[in-house]
Every structure is written in C-alpha cells, then in structure tokens.
Residue frames as a rotation matrix with the C-alpha (Angstrom) as fourth column:
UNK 1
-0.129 -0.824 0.552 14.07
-0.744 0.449 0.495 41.23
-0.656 -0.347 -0.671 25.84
UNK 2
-0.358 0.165 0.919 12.43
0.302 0.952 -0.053 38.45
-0.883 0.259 -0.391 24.12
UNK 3
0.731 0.350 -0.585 10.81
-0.561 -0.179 -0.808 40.79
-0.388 0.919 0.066 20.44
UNK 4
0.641 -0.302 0.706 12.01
0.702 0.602 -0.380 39.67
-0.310 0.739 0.598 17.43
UNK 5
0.780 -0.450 0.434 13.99
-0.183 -0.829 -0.529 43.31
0.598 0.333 -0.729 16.65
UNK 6
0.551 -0.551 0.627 16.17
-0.790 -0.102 0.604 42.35
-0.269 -0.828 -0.492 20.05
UNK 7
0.190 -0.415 0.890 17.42
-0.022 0.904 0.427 39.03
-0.982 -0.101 0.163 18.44
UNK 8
-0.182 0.113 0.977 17.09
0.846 0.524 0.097 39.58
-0.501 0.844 -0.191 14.93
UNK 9
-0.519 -0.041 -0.854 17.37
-0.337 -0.908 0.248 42.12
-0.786 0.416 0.457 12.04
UNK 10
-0.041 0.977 0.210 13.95
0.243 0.214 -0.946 41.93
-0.969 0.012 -0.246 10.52
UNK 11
0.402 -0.048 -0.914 15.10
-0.820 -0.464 -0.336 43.90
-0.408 0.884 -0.226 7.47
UNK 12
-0.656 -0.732 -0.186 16.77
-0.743 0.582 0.332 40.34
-0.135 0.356 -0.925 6.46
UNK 13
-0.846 0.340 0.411 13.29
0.290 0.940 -0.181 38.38
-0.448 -0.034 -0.893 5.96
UNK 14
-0.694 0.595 0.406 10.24
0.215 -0.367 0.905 38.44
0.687 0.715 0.127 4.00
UNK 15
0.094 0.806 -0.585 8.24
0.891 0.194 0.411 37.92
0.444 -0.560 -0.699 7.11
UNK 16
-0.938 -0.343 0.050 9.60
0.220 -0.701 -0.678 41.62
0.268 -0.625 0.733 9.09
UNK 17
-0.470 0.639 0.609 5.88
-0.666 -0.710 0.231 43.08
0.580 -0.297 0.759 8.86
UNK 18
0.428 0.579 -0.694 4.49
-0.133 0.800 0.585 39.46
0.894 -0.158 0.420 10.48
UNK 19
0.131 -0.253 -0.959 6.97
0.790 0.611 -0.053 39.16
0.599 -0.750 0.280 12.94
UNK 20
-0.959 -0.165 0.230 6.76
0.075 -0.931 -0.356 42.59
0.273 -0.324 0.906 14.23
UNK 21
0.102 0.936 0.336 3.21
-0.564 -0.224 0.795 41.92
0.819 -0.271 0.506 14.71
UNK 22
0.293 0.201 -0.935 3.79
0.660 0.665 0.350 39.42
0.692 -0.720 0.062 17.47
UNK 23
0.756 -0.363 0.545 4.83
-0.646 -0.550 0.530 40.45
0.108 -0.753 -0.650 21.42
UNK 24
0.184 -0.506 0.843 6.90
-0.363 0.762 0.537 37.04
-0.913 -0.405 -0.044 21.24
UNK 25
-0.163 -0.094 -0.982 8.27
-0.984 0.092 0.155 36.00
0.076 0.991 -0.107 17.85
UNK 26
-0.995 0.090 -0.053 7.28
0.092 0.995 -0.041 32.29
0.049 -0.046 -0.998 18.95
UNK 27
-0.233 0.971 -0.062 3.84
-0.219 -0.114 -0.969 33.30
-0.948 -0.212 0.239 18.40
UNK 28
-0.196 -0.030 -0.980 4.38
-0.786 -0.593 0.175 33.58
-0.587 0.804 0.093 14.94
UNK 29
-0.678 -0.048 -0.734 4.62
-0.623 0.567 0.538 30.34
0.391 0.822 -0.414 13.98
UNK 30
-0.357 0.868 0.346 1.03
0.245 0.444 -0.862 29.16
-0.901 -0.223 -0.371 14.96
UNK 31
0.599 0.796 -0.085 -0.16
0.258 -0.292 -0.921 31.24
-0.758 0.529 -0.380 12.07
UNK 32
-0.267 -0.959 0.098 2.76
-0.077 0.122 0.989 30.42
-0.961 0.256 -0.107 10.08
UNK 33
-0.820 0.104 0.562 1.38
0.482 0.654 0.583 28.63
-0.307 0.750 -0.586 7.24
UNK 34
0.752 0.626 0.207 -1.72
0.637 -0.608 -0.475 31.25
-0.171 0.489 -0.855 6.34
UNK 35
0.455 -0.393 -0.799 0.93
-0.149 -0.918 0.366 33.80
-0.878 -0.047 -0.477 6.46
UNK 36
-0.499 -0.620 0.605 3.26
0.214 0.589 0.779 31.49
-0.840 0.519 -0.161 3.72
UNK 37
-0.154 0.638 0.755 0.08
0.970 -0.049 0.239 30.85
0.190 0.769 -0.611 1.30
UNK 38
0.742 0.663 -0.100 -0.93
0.518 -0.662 -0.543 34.66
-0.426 0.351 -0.834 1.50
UNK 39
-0.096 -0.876 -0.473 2.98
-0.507 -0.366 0.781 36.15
-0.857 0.315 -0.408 0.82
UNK 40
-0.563 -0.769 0.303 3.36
0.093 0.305 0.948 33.50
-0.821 0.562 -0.100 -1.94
UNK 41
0.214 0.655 0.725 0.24
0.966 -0.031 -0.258 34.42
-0.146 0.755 -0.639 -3.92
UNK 42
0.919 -0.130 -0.371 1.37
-0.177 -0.979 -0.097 38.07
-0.351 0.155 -0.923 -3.74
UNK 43
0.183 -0.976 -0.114 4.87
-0.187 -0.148 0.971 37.30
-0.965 -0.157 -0.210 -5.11
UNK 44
0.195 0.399 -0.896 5.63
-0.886 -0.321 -0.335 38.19
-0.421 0.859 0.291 -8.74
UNK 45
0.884 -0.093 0.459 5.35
0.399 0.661 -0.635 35.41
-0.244 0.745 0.621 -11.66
UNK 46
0.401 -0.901 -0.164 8.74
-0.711 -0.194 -0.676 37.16
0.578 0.387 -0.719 -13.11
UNK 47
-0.193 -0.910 0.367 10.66
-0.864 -0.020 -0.503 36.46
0.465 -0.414 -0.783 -10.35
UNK 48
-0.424 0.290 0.858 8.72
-0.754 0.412 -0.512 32.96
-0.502 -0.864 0.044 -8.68
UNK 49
-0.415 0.638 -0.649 7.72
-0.520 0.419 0.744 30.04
0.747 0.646 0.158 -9.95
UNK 50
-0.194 0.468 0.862 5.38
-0.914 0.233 -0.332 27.18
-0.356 -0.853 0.382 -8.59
UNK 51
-0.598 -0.258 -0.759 5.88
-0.517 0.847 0.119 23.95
0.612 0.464 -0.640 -9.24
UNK 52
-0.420 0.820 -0.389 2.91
0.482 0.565 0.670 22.75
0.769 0.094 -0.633 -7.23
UNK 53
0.297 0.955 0.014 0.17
0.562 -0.187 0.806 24.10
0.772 -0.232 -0.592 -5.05
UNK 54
0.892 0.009 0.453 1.08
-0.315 -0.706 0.634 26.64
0.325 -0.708 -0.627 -2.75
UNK 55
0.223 -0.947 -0.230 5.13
0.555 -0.070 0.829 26.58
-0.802 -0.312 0.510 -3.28
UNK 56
0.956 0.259 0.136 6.82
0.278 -0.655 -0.703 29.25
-0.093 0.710 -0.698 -4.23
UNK 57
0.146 -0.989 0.029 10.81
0.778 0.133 0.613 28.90
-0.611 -0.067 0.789 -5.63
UNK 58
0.312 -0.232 -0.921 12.63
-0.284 -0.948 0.143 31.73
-0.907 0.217 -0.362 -6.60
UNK 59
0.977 -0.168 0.134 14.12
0.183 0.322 -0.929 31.65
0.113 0.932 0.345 -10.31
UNK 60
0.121 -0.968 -0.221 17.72
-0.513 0.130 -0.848 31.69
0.849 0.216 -0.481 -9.19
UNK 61
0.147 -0.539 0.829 17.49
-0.913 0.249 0.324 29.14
-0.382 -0.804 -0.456 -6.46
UNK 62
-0.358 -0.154 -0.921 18.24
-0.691 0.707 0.151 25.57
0.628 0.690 -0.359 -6.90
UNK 63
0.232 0.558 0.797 16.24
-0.779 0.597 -0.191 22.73
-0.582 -0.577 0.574 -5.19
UNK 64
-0.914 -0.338 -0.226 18.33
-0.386 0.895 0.222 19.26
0.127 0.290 -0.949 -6.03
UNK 65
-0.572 0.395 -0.719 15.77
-0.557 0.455 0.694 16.74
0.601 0.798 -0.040 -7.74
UNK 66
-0.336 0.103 -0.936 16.21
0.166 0.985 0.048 14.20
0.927 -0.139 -0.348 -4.72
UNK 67
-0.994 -0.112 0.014 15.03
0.073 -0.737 -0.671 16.90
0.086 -0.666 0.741 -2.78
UNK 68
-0.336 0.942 -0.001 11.00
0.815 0.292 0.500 16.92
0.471 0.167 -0.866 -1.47
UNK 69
-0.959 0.212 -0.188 9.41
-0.177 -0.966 -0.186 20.33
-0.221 -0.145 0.964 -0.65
UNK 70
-0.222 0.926 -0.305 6.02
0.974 0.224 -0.030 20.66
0.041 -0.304 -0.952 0.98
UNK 71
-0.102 -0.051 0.993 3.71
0.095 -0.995 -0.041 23.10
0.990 0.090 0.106 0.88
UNK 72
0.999 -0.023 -0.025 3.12
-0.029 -0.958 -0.284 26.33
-0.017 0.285 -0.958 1.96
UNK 73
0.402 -0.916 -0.002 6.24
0.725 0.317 0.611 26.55
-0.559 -0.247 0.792 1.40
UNK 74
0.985 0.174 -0.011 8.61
0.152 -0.886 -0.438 29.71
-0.086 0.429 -0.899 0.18
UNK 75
0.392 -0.776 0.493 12.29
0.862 0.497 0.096 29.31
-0.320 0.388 0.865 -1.26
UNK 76
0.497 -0.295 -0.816 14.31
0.058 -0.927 0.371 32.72
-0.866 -0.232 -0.444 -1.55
UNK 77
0.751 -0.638 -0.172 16.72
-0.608 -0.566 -0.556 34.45
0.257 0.522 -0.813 -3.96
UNK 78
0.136 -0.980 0.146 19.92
-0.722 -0.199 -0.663 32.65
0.679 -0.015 -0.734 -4.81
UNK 79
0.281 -0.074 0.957 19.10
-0.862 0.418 0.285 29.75
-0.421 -0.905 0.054 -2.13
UNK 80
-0.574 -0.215 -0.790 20.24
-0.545 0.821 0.172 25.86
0.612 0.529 -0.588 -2.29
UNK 81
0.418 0.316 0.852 18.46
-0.755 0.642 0.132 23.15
-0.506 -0.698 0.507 -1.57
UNK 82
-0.346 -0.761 -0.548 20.60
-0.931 0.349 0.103 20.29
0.113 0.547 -0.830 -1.42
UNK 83
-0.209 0.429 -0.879 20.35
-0.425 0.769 0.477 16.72
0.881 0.473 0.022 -2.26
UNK 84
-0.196 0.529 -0.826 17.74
0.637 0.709 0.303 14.82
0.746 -0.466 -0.476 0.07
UNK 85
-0.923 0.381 0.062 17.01
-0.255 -0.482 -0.838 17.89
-0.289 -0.789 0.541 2.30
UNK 86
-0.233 0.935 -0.269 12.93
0.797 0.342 0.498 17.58
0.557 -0.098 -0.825 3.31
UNK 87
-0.927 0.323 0.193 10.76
-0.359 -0.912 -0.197 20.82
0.113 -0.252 0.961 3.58
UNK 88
-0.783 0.593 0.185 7.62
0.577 0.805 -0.140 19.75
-0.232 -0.002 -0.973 5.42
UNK 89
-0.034 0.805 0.592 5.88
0.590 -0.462 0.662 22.57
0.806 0.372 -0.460 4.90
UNK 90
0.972 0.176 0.157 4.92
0.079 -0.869 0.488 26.15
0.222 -0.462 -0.859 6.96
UNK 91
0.460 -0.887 -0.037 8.62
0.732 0.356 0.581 27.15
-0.502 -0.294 0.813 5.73
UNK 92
0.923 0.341 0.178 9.83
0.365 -0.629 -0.687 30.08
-0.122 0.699 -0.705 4.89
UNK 93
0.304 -0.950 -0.071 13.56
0.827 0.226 0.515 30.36
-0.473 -0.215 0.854 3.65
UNK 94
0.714 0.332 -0.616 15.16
0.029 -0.893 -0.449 33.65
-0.699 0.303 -0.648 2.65
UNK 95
0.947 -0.136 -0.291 17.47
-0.315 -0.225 -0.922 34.64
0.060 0.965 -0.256 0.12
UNK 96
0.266 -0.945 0.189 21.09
-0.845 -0.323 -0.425 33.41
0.463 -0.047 -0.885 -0.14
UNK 97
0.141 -0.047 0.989 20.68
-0.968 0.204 0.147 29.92
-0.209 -0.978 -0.017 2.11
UNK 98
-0.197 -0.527 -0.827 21.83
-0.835 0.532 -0.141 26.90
0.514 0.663 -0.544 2.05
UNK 99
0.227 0.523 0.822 19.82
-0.901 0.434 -0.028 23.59
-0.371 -0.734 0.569 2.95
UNK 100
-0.597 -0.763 -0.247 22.22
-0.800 0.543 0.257 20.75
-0.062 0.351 -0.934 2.80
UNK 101
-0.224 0.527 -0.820 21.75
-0.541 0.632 0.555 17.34
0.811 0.568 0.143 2.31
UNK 102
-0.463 -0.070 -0.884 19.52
0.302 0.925 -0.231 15.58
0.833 -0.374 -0.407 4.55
UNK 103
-0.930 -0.219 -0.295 18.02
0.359 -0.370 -0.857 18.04
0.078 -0.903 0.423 6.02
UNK 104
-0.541 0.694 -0.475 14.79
0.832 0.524 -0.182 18.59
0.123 -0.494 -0.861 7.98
UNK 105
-0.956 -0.281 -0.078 13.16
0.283 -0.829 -0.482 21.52
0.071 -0.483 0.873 8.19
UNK 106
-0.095 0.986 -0.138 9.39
0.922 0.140 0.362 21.85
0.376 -0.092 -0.922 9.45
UNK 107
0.689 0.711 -0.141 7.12
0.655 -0.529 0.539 25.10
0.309 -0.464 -0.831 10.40
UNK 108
0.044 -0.941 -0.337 10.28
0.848 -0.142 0.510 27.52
-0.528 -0.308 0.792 10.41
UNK 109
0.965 -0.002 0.261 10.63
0.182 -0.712 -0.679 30.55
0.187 0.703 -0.687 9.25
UNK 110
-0.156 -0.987 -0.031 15.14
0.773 -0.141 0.618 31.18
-0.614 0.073 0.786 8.27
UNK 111
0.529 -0.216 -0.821 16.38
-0.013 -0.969 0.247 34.52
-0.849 -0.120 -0.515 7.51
UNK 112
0.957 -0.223 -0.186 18.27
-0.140 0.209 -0.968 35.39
0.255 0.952 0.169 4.36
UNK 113
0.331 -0.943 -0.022 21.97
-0.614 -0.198 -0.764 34.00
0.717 0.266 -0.644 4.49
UNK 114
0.129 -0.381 0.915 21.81
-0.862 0.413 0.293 31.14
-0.490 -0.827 -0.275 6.94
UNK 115
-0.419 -0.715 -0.560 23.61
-0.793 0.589 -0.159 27.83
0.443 0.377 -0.813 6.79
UNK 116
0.006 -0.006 1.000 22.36
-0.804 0.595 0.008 24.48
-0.595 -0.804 -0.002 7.30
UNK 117
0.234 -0.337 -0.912 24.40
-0.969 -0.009 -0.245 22.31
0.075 0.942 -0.328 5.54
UNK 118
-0.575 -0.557 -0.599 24.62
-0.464 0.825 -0.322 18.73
0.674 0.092 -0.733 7.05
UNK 119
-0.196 0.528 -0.826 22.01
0.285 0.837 0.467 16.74
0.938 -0.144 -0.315 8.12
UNK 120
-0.913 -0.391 0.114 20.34
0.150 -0.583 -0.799 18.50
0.379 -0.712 0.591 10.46
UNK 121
-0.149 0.974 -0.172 16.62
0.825 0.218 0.521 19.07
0.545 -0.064 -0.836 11.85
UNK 122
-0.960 -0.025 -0.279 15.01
0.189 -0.793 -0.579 22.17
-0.207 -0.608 0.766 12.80
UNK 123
-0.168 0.950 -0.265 11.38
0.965 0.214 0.153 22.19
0.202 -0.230 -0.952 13.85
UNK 124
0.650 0.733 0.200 9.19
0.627 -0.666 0.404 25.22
0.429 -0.137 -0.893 14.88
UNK 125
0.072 -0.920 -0.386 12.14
0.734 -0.213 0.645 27.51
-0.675 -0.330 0.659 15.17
UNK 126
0.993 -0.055 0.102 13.16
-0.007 -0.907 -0.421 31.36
0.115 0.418 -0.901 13.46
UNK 127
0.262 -0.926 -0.270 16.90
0.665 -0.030 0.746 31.15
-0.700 -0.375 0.608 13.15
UNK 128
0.837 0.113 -0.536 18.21
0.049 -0.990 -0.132 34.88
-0.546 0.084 -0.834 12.34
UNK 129
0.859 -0.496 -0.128 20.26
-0.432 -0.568 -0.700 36.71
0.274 0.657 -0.702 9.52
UNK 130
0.182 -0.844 -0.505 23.40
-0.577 0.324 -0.749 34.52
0.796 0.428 -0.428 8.80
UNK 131
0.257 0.267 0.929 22.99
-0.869 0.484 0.101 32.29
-0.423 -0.833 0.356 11.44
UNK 132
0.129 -0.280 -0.951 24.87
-0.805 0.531 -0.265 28.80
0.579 0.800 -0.157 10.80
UNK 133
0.742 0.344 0.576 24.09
-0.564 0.785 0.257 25.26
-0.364 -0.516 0.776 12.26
UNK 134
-0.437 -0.875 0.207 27.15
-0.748 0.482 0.457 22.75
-0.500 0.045 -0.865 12.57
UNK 135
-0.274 0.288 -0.918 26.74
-0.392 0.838 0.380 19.30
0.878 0.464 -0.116 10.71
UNK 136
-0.344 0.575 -0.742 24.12
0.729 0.662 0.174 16.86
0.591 -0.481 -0.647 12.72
UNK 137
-0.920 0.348 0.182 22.50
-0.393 -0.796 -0.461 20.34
-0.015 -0.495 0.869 14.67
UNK 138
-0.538 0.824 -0.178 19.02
0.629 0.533 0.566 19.88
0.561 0.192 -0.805 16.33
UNK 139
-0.590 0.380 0.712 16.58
-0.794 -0.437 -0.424 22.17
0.150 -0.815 0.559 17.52
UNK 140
-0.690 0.480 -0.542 14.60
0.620 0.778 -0.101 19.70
0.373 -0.406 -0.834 19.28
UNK 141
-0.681 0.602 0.417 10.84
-0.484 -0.798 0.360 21.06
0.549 0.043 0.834 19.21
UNK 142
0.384 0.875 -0.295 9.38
-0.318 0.426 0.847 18.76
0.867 -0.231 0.442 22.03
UNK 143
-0.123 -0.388 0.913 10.11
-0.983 0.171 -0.060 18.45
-0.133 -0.906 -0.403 25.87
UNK 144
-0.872 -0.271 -0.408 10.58
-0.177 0.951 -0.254 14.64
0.456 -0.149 -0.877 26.90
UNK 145
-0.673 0.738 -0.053 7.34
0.516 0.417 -0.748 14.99
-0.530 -0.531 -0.661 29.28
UNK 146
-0.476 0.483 0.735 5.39
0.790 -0.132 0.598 16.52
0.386 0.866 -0.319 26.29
UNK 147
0.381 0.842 -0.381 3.63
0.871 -0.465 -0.156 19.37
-0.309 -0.273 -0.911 28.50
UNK 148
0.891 -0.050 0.452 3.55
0.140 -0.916 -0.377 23.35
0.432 0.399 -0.809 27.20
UNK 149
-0.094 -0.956 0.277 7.17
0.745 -0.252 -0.618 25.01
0.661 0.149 0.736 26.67
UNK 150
0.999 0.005 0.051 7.93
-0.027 -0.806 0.591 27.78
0.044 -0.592 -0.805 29.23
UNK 151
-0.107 -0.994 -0.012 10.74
0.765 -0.075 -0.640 30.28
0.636 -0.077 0.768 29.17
UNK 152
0.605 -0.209 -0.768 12.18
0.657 -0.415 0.630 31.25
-0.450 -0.886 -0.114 32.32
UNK 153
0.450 -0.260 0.854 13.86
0.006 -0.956 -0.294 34.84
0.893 0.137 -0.429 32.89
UNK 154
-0.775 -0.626 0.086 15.67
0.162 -0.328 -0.931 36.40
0.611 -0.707 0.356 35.73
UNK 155
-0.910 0.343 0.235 12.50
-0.410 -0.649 -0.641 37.87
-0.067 -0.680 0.731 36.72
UNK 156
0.188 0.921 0.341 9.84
-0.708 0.368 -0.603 35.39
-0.681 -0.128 0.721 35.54
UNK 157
-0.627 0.028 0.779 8.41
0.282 0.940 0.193 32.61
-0.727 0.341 -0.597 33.41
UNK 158
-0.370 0.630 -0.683 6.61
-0.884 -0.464 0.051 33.05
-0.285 0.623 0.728 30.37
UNK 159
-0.306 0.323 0.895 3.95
0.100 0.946 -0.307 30.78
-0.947 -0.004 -0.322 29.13
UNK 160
-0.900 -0.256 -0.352 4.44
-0.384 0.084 0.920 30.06
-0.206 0.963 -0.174 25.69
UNK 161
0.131 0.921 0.367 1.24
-0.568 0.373 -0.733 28.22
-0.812 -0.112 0.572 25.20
UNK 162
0.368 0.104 -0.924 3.00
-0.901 0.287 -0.326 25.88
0.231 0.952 0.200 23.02
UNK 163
0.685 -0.335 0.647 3.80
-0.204 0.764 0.612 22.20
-0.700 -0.551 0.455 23.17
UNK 164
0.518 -0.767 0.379 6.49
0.751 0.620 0.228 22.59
-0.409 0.166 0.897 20.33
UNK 165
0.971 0.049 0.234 8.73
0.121 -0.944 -0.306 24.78
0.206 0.326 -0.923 20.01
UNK 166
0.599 -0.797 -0.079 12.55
0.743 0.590 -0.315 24.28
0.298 0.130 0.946 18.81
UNK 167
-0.372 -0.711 -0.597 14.92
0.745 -0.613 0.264 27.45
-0.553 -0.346 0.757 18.94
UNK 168
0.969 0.169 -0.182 14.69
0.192 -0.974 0.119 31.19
-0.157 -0.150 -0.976 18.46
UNK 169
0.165 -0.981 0.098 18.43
0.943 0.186 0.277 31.33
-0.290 0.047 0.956 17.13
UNK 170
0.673 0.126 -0.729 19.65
0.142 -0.989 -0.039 35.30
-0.726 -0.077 -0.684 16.48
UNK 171
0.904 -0.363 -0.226 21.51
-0.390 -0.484 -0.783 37.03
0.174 0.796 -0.579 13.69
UNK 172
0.264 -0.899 -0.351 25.07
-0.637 0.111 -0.763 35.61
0.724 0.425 -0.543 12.90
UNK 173
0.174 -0.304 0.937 25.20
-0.777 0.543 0.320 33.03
-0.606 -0.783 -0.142 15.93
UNK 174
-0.243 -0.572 -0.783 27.22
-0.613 0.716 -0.333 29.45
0.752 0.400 -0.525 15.30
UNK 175
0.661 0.239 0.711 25.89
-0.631 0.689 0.356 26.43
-0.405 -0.684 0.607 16.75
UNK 176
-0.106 -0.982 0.153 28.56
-0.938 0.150 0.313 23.87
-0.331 -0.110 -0.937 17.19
UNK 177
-0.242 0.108 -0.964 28.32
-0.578 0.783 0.232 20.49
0.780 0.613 -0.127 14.97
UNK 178
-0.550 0.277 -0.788 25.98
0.284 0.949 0.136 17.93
0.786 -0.149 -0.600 16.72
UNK 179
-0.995 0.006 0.102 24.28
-0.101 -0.192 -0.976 20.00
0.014 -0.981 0.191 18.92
UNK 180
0.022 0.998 0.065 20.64
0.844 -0.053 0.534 20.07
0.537 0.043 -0.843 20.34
UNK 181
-0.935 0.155 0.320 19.02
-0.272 -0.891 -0.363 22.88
0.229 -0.427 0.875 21.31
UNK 182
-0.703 0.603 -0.377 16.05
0.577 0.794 0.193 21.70
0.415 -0.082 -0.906 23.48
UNK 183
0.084 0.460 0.884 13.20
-0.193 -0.863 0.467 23.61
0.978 -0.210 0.016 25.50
C-alpha cells in the first residue's frame, strides 16, 4: 500500500534502484544525501557539470543567477530553476522540472516533469512523475507538538521513526494553490 511502485513510476527518477530498496519510500530520505554525492560522482562530465562541490547541473538546464543551490545537490535534463528559488541541499530534481521563483526545496527527492512554480516550500518529501504544486503550496515537514510522524491506516499505524517528514505526493496529482500538506 504504502512502496514507492504503488504511488509512483520509478522508471521517471534517477533514484528507482534507491527507492526500491526501501519497505517505505520515507525511509529514503534519511540516507538521502550519501545517495546524491555517490549518483553525482558517477554521472558523465559530457552531459553534467559542477559548479561547486558536490552539485551536479545538467548541460541543458537553467538555474537563474539569483538562484542559490546547495549541495549534494542534483539538477536534471532540460529543468528550470527560476529566479530566487533555494535548494538547501539532499535534492534531487529530475529531468524536465520547473522550480519557480521563490521556492524552497530541502532533502527531497522530485521526479522528472513536476511543477513547482510559485513560491512554494517542500521539505523531506518525494513528489511523483508530473506531479504539480499550486502557487504558495506547502508540504509542511514538522507536526506542531514536534514528536515522531506516524501514518495511520485502516488497519494500523506505522511508525515512521521520523520527526520530519512533509508529503509523499504520487505521479500526476494537483495540489490546489495555497495548500499545506501536513503530517
């Protein structure tokens, strides 16, 4: 119910053989950021450049000037980053996407062909294969009483063993301009 194959088509990300290792694709993004720095040292010089220490931008994306990109950080095929978006780092973005201005995006790993184009914030969060956040969209990666995330089922609770942890957003879904998505 909850893999990453049930929400998401894996063939749409560099990460498929990582997240297919997990039982919970919110595992993944503890060990986000080793995964980032070993993919981007294996990715060719043709087709990648690095413009500082463990970041790796494709040669046909575009990353606007007034833009700031942390590492580990990985930047797809064909992607935008627009003016004033902020990549803190353990981010992996896939081919085709489009990070508008003003946007936030921490410890995330985004599929190829998703939208987030207007000041938005998305924290420890996997948002799937054309997936597209409205203008002002938040996953909000922290309960109000700060204690470990847990997702409930029909038939149980799972402990997530995490205290942040934003959305889990599937293939072609539309979130609606200004929402939050909270745990």
């Amino acid at each position: 119910m909850f893999d990453i194959d049930s929400l998401c088509d894996t063939d749409y990300t560099l990460a498929k053989d990582f997240l297919l290792s997990f039982r919970y694709p919110w595992l993944s993004l503890r060990e986000l950021g080793q995964f980032i720095t070993t993919l981007g040292k294996s990715l060719s010089e043709s087709e990648y450049y690095s413009p500082a220490k463990d970041i790796w931008i494709h040669k046909s994306a575009i990353v606007s000037e007034s833009s700031k990109v942390c590492p580990p950080c990985i930047v797809g095929a064909y992607t935008e980053i627009r003016h004033c978006a902020f990549i803190r780092g353990n981010v992996l973005i896939g081919k085709g996407c489009v990070v508008g201005n003003s946007t936030e995006i921490k410890n995330s790993i985004i599929f190829d062909c998703v939208q987030i184009p207007h000041y938005n914030y998305v924290g420890d969060s996997i948002l799937g294969y054309k997936s597209h956040l409205g203008a002002g969209s938040v996953t909000s990666n922290v309960k109000s009483d700060k204690t470990l995330i847990k997702i409930k089922t029909a038939e149980n609770i799972i402990e997530t063993g995490l205290r942040k942890l934003g959305a889990i957003i599937g293939d072609l879904s539309e979130i609606g301009c200004n929402t939050v998505l909270n745990p």
